[in-house]
C-alpha positions in Angstrom: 75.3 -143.2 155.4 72.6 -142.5 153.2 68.9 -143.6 154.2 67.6 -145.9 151.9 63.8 -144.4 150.6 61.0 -147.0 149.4 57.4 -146.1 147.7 54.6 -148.5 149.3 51.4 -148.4 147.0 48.6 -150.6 147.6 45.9 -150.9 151.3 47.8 -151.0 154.1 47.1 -154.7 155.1 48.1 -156.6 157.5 51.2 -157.1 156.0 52.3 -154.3 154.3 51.2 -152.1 157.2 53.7 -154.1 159.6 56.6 -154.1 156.5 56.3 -150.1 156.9 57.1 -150.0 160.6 59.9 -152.4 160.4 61.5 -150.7 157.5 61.5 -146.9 159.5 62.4 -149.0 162.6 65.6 -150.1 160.2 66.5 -146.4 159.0 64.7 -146.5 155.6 61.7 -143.7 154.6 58.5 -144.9 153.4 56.7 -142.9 151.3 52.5 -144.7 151.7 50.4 -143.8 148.7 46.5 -143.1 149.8 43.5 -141.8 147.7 41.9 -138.5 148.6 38.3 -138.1 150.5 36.9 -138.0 146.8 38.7 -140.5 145.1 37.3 -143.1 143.1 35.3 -144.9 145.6 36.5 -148.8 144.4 40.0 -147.5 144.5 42.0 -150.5 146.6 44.1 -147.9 148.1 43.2 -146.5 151.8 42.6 -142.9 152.9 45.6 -141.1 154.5 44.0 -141.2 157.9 43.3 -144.6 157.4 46.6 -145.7 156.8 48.8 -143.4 159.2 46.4 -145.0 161.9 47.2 -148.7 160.5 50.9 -147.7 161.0 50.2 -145.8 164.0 49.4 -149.2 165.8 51.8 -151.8 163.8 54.7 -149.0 165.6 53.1 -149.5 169.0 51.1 -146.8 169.9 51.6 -142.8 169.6 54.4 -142.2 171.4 56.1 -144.9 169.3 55.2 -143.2 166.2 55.9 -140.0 167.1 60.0 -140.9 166.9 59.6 -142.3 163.2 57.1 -139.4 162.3 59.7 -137.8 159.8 60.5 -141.0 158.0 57.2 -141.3 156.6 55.4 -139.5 153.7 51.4 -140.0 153.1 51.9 -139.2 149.3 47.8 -138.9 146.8 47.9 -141.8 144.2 49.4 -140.5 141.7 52.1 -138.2 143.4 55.4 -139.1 143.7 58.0 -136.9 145.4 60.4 -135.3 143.2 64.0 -135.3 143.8 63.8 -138.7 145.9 65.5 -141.3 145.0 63.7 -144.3 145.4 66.0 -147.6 146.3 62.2 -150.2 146.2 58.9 -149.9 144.9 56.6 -152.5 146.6 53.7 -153.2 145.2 51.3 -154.5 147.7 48.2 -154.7 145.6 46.6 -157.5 147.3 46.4 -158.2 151.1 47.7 -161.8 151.8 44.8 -162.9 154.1 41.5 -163.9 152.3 39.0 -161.9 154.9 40.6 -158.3 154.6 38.8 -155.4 153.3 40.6 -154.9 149.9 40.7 -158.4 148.6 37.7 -158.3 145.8 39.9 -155.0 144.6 43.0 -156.7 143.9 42.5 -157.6 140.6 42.1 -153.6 139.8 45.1 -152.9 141.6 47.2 -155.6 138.9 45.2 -153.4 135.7 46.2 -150.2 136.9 50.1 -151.4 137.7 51.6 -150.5 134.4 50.6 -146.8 134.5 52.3 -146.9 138.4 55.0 -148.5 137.6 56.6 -146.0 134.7 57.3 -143.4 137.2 59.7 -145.7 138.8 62.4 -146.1 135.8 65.2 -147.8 137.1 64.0 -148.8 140.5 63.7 -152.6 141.1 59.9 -153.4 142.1 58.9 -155.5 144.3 55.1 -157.1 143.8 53.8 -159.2 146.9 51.3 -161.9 145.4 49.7 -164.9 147.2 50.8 -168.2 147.1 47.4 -169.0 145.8 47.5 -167.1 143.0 50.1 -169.9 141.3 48.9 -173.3 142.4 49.1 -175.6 139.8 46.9 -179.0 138.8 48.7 -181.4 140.6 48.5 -178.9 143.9 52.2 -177.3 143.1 53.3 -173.7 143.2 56.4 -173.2 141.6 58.8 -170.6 141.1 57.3 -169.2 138.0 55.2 -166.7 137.0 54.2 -168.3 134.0 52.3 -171.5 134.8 48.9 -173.8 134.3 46.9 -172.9 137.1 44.3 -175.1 138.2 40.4 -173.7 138.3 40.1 -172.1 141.8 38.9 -173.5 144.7 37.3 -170.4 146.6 36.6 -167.3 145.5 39.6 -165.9 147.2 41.9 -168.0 144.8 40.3 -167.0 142.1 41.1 -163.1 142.8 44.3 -164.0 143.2 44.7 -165.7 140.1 43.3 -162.8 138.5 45.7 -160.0 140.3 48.8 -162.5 139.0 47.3 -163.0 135.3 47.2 -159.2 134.8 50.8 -158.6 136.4 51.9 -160.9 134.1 50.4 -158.7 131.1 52.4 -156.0 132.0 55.7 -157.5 133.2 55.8 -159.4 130.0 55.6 -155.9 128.1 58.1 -154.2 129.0 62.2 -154.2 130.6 61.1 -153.3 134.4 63.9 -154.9 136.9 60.5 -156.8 138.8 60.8 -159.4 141.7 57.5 -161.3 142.9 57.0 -162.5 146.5 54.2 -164.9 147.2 53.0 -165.1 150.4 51.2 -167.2 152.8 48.3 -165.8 155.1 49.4 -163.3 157.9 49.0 -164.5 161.9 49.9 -163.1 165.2 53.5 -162.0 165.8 55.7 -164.3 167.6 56.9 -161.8 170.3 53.2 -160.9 171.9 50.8 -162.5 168.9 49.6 -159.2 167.9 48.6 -158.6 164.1 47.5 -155.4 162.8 43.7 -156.8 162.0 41.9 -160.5 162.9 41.7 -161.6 159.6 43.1 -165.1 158.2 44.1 -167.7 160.5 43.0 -165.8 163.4 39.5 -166.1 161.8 39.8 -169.5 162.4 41.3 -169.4 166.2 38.8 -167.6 167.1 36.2 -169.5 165.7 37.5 -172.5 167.4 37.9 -170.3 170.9 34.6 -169.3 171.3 33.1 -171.9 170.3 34.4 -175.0 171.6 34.1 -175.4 175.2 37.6 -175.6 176.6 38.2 -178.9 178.8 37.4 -178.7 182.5 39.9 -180.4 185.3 37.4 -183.1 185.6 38.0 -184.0 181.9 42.1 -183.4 181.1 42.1 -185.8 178.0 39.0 -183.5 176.0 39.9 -183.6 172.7 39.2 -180.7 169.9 37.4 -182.3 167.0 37.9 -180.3 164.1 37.7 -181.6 160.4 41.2 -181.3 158.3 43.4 -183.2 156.0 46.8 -184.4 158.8 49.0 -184.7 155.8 48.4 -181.0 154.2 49.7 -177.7 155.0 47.8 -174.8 155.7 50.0 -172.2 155.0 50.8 -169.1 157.1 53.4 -167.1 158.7 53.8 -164.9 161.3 53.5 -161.6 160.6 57.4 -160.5 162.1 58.7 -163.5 160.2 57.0 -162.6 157.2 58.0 -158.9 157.5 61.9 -159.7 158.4 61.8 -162.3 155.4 60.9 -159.7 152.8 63.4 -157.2 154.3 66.2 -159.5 153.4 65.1 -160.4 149.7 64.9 -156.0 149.5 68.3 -156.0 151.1 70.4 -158.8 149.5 71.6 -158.1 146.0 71.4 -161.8 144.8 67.8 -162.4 145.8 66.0 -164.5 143.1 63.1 -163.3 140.7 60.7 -165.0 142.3 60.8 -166.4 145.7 57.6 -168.3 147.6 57.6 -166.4 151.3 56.8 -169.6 153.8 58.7 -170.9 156.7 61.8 -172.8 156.2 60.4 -175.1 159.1 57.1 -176.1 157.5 54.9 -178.1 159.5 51.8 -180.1 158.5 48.5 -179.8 160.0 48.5 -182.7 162.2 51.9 -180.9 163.7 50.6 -177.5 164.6 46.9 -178.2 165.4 47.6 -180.2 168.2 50.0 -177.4 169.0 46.8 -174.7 169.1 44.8 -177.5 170.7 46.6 -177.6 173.8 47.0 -173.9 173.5 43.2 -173.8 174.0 43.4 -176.4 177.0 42.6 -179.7 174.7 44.6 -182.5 174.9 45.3 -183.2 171.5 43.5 -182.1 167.8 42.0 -185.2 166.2 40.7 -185.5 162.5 36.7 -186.3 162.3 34.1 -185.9 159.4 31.6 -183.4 160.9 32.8 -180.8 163.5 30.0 -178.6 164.1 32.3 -175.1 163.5 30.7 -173.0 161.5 34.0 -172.2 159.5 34.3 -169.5 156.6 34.6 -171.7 153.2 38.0 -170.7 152.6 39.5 -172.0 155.4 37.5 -175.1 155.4 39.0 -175.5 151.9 42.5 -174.5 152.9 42.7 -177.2 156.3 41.7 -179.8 153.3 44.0 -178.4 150.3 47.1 -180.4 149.6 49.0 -177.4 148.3 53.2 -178.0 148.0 55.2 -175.0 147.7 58.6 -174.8 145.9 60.9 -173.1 147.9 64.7 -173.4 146.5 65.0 -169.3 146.2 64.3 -168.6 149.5 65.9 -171.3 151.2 69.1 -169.7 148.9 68.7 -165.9 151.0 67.8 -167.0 154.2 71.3 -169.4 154.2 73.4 -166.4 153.5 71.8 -164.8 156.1 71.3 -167.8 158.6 67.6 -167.1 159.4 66.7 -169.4 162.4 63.2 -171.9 161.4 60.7 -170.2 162.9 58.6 -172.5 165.7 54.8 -173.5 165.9 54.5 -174.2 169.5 52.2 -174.1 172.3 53.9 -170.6 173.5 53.6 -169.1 170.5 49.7 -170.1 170.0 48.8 -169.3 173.6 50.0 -165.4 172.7 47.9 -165.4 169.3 44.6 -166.5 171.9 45.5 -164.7 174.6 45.9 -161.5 172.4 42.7 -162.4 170.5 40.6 -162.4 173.8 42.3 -159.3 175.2 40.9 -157.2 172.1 37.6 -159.6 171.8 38.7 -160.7 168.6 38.5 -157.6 167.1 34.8 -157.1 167.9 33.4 -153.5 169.6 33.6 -154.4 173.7 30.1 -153.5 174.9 30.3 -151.1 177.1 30.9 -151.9 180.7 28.3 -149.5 182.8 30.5 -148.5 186.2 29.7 -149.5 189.0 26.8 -147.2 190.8 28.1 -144.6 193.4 26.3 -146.0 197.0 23.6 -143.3 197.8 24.4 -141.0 200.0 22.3 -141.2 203.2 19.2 -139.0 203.6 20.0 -136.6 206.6 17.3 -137.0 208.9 17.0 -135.3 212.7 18.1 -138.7 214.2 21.2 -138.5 212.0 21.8 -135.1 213.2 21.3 -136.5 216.8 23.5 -139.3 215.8 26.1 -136.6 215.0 25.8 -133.8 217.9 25.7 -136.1 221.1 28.0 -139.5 219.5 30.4 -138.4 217.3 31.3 -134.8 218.0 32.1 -135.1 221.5 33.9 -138.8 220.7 36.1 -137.4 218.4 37.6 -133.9 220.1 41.1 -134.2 221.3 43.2 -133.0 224.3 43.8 -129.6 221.7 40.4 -128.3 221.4 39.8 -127.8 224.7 42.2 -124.7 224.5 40.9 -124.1 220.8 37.4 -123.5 221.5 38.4 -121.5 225.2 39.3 -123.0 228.0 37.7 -125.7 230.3 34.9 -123.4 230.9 34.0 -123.1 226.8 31.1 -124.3 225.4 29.4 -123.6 221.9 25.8 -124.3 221.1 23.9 -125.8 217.7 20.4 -125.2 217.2 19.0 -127.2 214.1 16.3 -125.2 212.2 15.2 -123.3 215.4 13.9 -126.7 217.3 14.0 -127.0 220.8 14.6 -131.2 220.0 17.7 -130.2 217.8 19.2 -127.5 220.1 22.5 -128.8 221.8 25.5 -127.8 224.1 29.0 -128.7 223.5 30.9 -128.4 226.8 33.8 -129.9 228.6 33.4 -131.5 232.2 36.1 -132.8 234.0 38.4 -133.5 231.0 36.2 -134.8 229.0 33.4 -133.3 226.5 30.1 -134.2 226.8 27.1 -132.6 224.4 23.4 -131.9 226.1 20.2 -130.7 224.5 19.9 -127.5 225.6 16.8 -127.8 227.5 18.2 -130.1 230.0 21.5 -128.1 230.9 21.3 -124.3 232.0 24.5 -123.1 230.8 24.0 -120.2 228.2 27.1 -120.8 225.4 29.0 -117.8 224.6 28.8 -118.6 220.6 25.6 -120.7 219.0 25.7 -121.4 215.4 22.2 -121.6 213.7 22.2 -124.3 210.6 19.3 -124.8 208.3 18.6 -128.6 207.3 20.2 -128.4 204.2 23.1 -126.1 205.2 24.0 -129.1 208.2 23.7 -131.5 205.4 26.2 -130.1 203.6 28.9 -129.0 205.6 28.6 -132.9 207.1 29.0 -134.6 203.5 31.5 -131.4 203.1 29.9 -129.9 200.0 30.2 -126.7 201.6 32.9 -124.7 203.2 31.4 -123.1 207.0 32.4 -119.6 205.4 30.3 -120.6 202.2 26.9 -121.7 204.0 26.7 -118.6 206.2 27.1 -116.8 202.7 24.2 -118.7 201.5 22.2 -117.9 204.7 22.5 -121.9 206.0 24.2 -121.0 208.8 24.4 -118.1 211.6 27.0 -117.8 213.9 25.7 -115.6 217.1 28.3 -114.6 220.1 31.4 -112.6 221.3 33.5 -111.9 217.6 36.6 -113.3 219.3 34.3 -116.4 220.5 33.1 -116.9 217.5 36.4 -116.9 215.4 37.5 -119.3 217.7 34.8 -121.5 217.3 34.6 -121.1 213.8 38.0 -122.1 213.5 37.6 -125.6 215.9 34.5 -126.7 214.0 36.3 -126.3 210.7 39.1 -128.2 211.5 37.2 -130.9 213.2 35.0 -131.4 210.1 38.4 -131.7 207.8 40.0 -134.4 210.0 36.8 -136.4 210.6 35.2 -136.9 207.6 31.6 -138.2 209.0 29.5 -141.1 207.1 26.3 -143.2 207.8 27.1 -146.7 207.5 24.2 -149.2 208.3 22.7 -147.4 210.4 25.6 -146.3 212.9 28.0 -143.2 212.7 31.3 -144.0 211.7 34.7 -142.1 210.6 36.4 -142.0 207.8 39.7 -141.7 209.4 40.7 -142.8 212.7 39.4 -141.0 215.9 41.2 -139.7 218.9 39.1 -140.0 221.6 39.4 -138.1 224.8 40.0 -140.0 228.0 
């Protein structure tokens, strides 16, 4: 079986950028037009980096990409590759969501499609428009191209209006086998409500999230005030719904000319407002004059618009195929919030400074009492005693050449007991020497024994096969008990075997 190719020209949106992924993810190649790094500046097309990094993340991630890598080609703007046979072109010349970079350069995209199209003789072209690019006087869009619009609303109508006028220049010119999709705006996928930018609708979620305070347990029956007309539609589709719609109209060889991309389960906006509302934690949505949101104009525009959409074409495909409605519920809004607050809406997460490391404690001679007559002598098992030479062994430590800091380690009976030297007379066979800083160290362990008598902070004086023994015992006991200060009082790190 052949792999079916298709030629994507136009930003990688938030639609078009998903389509890609789906279409390797169903066995076809997708060949992604970009400009170069000194391409005309206002061209509406993206950079190759750009783009691979849009599809990059509609696939999932890198390692996700990396099993579709050879199914896609990053192509310049005006190459094509030869010896392909192309089975779509789809012309995504203007993103479907009103906030997304290449909007204003839509219009350019529709003047330049004639000169794309010719290299694609034969090959049945597929233009995605916007639904309001064709909305009629009486608030209508109908399954023609050629139609009375009415004078636009926002400023986002109006570019779409302009990107379908000069299509229609063209495709009235000339024998091209064309089919135009009109879609609604983009929104979170219905799986995990993830969308490839936080643009459209999700403009307005998060407005509404962040800045209407969610309903405490005290007050269960808060209700989100938010102004809108109940009996319009504001239209939008999930971006995998959207995505697997188009893939049937490029896969079924009776899909109409023109076919308007909505749900087949339309709801108004009373329906699925009250649906986000108690997504957010409200009780209900409820209809008032002023709500206090400072909203983009556009949408404010679009919650008021009584726009009706014919819809006969695509209700024809999705029969054949028995597409299941899609549904607006709670579940599927909590994901689109919950995704929307995991990524901060889109916005750069200030940085989060870690945690500062607790200071290490300043050695000090009382710490270095602390350590020589409590903790040393605490924490010698039954197995040194034989280690360090017998019951009559005994090893002295002399701090910086103080008689206050001069100590003997020595068993008694059993057990071990450490003196300052001044008060016992028993002369140690081996004495090791440390310097303030060399103690320091080998007690936080930033220095191996072997390492400080390098460096001169330590001296080990004695028999040489006393010393390797003691050497040896006082290396092993600093690896097994790890020593720390903590308020004030010795403690280990690890548990201690005391000798009874």
């Amino acid at each position: 079986m052949t792999n079916k190719t298709a030629y994507l020209w136009g930003p990688v949106s938030s639609f078009s950028g998903q389509l890609a992924a789906f279409l390797a993810q169903k066995g076809w190649h997708v060949h992604v037009a970009t400009k170069g790094a000194f391409h005309v500046a206002l061209s509406p097309l993206d950079l190759r980096s750009t783009a691979q990094d849009a599809i990059v993340r509609a696939l999932g991630g890198t390692d996700k990409y990396k099993i579709f890598d050879e199914r896609f080609r990053f192509l310049d703007v005006n190459e094509v590759s030869k010896g392909t046979k192309y089975d779509a072109f789809i012309f995504c010349g203007l993103p479907p969501n009103f906030d997304e970079a290449r909007v204003s350069r839509a219009p350019w995209a529709a003047e330049n499609f004639s000169q794309i199209v010719r290299k694609f003789k034969g090959v049945p072209v597929f233009i995605a428009s916007s639904l309001w690019g064709a909305v009629q006087n009486d608030g209508v869009v109908p399954e023609e191209i050629e139609c009375e619009r009415r004078k636009p609303q926002s400023p986002f109508e109006a570019v779409c209006q302009q990107y379908e006028t000069r299509l229609l220049k063209t495709l009235g010119t000339d024998d091209t086998k064309w089919f135009l999709v009109r879609l609604p705006m983009i929104s979170g996928s219905t799986t995990d409500g993830r969308m490839l930018n936080f643009s459209g609708p999700l403009t307005l979620f998060q407005r509404i999230s962040t800045s209407v305070v969610p309903p405490t347990t005290k007050h269960k029956t808060s209700t989100l005030n938010l102004q809108f007309n109940p009996d319009a539609t504001m239209w939008f589709l999930p971006v995998d719904v959207a995505v697997t719609y188009f893939w049937r109209l490029l896969e079924d060889e009776q899909r109409p000319r023109i076919c308007n991309l909505v749900s087949t389960q339309a709801t108004l906006n009373q329906e699925w407002l009250q649906h986000l509302a108690k997504a957010l934690g409200f009780s209900k949505a409820t209809h008032v004059e002023n709500d206090g949101l400072n909203l983009p104009g556009v949408v404010r525009k679009m919650l008021m618009d009584s726009v009706m959409v014919k819809t006969r074409g695509l209700f024809e495909v999705m029969g054949r195929y028995q597409q299941v409605p899609t549904v607006l519920d709670n579940a599927h809004f909590r994901k689109i919030i919950d995704f929307g607050r995991k990524e901060n809406w889109g916005s750069l997460t200030p940085a989060v400074k870690p945690p500062a490391a607790p200071p290490e404690p300043t050695f000090s001679s009382d710490m270095a009492k602390s350590y020589f007559t409590d903790f040393l002598p605490n924490h010698i098992d039954n197995g040194s005693v034989k280690d360090i030479g017998g019951e009559q062994a005994s090893i002295g430590f002399t701090l910086d050449n103080s008689d206050e800091l001069n100590f003997v380690l020595k068993s008694e009976n059993g057990h071990f007991i450490v003196k300052q030297a001044k008060d016992d007379q028993t002369k140690p066979p081996v004495r090791f020497h440390f310097t303030t800083s060399g103690l320091e160290k080998l007690i936080q362990r930033k220095v191996s024994l072997e390492r400080a008598i390098v460096l001169r902070q330590a001296k080990v004086e004695g028999n040489p096969l006393e010393v390797l023994r003691a050497c040896n015992f006082l290396k092993r006991f600093m690896k097994d008990h790890p020593y720390q200060e903590s308020n004030g009082a010795s403690t280990p790190k690890e548990a201690a075997h005391t000798t009874k």
